[in-house]
C-alpha positions as CSV (number, residue, x, y, z in Angstrom):
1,X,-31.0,-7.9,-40.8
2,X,-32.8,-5.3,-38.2
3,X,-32.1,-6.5,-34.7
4,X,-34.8,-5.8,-32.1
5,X,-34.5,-2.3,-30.5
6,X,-32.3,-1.2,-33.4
7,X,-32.8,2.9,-34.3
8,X,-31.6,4.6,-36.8
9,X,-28.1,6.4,-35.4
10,X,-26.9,10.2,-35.8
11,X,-23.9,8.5,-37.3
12,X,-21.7,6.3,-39.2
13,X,-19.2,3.6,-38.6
14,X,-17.1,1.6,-41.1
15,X,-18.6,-1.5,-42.8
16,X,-18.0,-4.4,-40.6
17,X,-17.0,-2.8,-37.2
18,X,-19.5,-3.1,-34.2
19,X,-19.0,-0.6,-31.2
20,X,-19.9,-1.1,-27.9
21,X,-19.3,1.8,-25.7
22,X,-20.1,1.6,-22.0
23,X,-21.2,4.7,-19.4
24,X,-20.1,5.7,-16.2
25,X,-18.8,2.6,-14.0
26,X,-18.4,4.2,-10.6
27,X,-16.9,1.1,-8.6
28,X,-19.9,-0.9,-9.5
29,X,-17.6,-4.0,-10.5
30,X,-20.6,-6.2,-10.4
31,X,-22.9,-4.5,-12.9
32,X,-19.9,-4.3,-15.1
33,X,-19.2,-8.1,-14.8
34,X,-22.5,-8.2,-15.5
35,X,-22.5,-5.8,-18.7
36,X,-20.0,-7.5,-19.9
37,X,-21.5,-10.9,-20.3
38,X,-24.5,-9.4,-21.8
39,X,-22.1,-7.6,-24.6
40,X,-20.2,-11.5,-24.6
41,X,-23.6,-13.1,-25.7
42,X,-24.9,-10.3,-28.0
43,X,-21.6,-10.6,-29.9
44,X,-21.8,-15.1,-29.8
45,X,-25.6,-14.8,-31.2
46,X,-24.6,-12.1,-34.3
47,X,-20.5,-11.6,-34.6
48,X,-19.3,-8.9,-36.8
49,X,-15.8,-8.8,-38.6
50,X,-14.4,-6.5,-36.2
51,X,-15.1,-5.2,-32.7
52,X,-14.4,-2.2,-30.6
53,X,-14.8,-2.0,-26.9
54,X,-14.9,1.8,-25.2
55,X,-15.7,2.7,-21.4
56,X,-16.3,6.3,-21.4
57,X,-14.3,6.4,-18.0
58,X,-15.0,7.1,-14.2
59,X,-14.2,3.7,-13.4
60,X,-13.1,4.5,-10.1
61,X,-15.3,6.1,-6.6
62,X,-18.5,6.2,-5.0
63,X,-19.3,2.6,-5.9
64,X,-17.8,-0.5,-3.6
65,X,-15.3,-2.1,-5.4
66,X,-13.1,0.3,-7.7
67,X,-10.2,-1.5,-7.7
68,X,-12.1,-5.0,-8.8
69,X,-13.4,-2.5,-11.9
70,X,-9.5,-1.8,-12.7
71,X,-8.8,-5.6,-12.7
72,X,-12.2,-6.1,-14.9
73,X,-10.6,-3.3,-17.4
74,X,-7.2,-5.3,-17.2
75,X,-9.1,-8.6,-18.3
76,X,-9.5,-10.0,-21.9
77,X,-12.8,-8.2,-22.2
78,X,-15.9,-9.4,-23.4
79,X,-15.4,-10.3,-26.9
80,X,-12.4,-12.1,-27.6
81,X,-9.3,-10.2,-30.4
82,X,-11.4,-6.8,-29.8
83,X,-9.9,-3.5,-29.8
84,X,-10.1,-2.2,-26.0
85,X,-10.7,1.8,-25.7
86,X,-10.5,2.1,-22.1
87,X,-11.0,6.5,-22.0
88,X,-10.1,8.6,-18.6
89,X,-12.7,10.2,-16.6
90,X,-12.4,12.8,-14.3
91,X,-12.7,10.8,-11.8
92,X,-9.1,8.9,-12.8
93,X,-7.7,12.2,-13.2
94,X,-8.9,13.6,-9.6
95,X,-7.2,9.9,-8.3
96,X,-4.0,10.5,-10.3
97,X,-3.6,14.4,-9.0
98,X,-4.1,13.0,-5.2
99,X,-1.5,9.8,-5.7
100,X,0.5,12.8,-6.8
101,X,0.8,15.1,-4.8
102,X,0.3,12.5,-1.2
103,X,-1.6,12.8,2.1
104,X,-2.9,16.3,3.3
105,X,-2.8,17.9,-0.4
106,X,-5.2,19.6,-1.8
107,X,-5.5,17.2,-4.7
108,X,-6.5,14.5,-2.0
109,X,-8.7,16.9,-0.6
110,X,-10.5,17.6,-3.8
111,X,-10.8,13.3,-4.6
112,X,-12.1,12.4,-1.2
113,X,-14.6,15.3,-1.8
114,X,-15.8,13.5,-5.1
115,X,-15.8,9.8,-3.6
116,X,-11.9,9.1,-3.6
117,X,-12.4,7.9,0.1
118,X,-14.7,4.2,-1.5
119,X,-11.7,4.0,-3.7
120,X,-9.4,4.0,-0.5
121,X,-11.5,1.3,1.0
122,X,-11.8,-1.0,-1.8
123,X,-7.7,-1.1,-1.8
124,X,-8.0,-1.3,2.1
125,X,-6.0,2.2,2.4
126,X,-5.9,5.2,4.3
127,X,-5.0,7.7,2.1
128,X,-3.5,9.0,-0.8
129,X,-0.2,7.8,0.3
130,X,-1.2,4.1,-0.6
131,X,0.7,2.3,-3.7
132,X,-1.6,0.9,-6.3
133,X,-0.7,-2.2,-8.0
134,X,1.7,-1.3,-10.6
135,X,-0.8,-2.3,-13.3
136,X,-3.5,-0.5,-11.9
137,X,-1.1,2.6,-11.8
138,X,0.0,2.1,-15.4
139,X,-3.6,1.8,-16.7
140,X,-4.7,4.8,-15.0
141,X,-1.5,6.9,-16.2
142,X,-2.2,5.3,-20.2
143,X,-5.7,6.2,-20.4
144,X,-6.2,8.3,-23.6
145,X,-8.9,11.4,-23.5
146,X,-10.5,10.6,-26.6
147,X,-11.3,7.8,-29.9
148,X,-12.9,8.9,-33.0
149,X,-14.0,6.5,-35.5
150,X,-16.6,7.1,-38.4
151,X,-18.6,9.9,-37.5
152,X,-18.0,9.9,-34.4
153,X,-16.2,11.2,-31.1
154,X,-15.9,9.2,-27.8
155,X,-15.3,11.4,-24.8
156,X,-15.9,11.6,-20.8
157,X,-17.9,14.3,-20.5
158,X,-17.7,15.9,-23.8
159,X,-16.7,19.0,-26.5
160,X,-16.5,23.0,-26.1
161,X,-18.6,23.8,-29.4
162,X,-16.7,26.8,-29.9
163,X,-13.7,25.3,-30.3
164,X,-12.1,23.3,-33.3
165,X,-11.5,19.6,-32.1
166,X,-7.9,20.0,-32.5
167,X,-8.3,22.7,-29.8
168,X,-9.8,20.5,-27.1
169,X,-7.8,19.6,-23.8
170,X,-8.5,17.4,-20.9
171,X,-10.6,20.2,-18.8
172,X,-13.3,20.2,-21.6
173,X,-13.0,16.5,-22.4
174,X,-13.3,15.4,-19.0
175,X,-15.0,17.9,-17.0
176,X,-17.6,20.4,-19.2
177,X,-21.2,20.2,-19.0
178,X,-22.4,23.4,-20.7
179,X,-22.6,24.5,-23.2
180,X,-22.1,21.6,-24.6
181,X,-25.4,19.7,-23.3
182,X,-27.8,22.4,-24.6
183,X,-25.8,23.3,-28.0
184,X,-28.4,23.3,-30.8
185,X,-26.2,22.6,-33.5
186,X,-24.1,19.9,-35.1
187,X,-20.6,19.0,-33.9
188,X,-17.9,18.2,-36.0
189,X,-18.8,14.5,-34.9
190,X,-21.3,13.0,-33.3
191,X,-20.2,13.1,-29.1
192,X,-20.6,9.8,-27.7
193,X,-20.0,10.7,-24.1
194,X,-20.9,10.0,-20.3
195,X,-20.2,11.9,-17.4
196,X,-23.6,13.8,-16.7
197,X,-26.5,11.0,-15.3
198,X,-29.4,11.2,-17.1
199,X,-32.7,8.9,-16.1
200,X,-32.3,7.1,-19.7
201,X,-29.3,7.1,-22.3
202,X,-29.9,10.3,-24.6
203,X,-30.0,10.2,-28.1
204,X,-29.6,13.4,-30.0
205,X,-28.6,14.5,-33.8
206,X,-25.0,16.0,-32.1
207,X,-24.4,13.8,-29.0
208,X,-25.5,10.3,-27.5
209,X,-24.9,10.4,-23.6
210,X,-24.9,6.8,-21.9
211,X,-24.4,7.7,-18.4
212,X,-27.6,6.3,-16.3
213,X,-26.2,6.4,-13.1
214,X,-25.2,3.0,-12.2
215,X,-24.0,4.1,-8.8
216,X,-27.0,5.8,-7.7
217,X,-29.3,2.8,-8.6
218,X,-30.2,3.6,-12.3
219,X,-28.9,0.5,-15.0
220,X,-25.0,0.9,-16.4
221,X,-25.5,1.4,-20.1
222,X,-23.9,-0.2,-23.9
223,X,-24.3,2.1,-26.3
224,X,-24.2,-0.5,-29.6
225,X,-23.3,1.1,-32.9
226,X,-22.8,-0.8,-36.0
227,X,-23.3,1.2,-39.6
228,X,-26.0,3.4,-39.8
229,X,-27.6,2.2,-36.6
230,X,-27.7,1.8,-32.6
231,X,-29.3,0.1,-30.2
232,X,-28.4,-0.3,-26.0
233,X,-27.4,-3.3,-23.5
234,X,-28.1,-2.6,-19.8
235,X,-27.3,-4.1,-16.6
């Protein structure tokens, strides 16, 4: 059966497993409620055997209310036994480097630059000196930088095409834009990444970006992928 909005994908997953990957969250707890229930009653009209849930990371500044995303990530999710892939962002690392190093760093610096200063607020803090809630702290510090599966590679930001996937550490993963963006040729997967907004989620033969820039105003974004095909969610 062919659901409405379906397209063929780039990739391939296993028989039987259904992906839903989610872009850039940003603080934007309510759009991610929101996402969420949309994924709950996509998964209640056509269940599959097995379900994967990924956010691409940056679940933290700019937007109101990071710290209400961090207790949405800590929550049973949207579909009930599915496997949670919760990814860092740069973002999460930036936060993690300015917890570390405390008030007046230049790690602090650098994360109220890039919108650490909604993330203080949301907590009600000050500055980098604040304690998170130890499960916020322990989800942050356990985020994984990537999750392949079938054909494909879920990533932040994305891949330096020349180098061997093996080869890849947390500055390309979570922070490169080019060349990656404009590389002409196939990947050794298929990158399903956020990280750079685009106006609409992009679909290409090596890469499928899903950040739409929730916290600027555009729609937060479900990338679904189940066999040979995809289709989106948006809130």
């Amino acid at each position: 059966m062919v659901t409405q909005g379906e397209k063929p994908a780039p990739g391939r997953l296993p028989e039987g497993l259904r992906v839903y990957a989610i872009g850039d969250v940003h603080g934007c707890a309510g759009r991610l409620a929101a996402l969420h229930a949309r994924i709950a009653r996509d998964w209640q009209a056509r269940p599959a055997p097995r379900c994967a849930v990924v956010h691409l990371g940056d679940y933290v500044d700019r937007g109101p209310d990071s710290a209400a995303v961090l207790d949405l990530l800590l929550g049973p999710g949207p579909v009930p036994g599915a496997e949670a892939i919760p990814l860092r962002g740069n973002h999460e690392a930036m936060m993690l480097a300015a917890l570390t190093a405390g008030p007046g760093s230049s790690a602090e610096e650098h994360w109220l630059w890039n919108g650490g200063d909604a993330t203080l607020a949301s907590y009600g803090a000050q500055d980098a000196g604040f304690a998170p809630p130890p499960a916020h702290l322990a989800l942050l510090r356990g985020l994984p930088l990537s999750w392949e599966m079938g054909d494909y590679l879920f990533v932040h930001a994305g891949i330096d095409p020349r180098r061997p996937l093996a080869a890849q550490g947390a500055q390309e993963v979570l922070w490169i834009r080019e060349p990656f963006l404009s590389w002409p040729r196939p990947f050794p997967r298929v990158v399903v990444h956020g990280h750079t907004p685009c106006r609409a989620p992009e679909l290409r033969p090596n890469r499928i970006g899903i950040d739409t820039g929730a916290v600027a105003g555009g729609p937060l974004t479900c990338l679904v992928l189940e066999a040979d095909r995809l289709r989106f969610l948006a809130a």
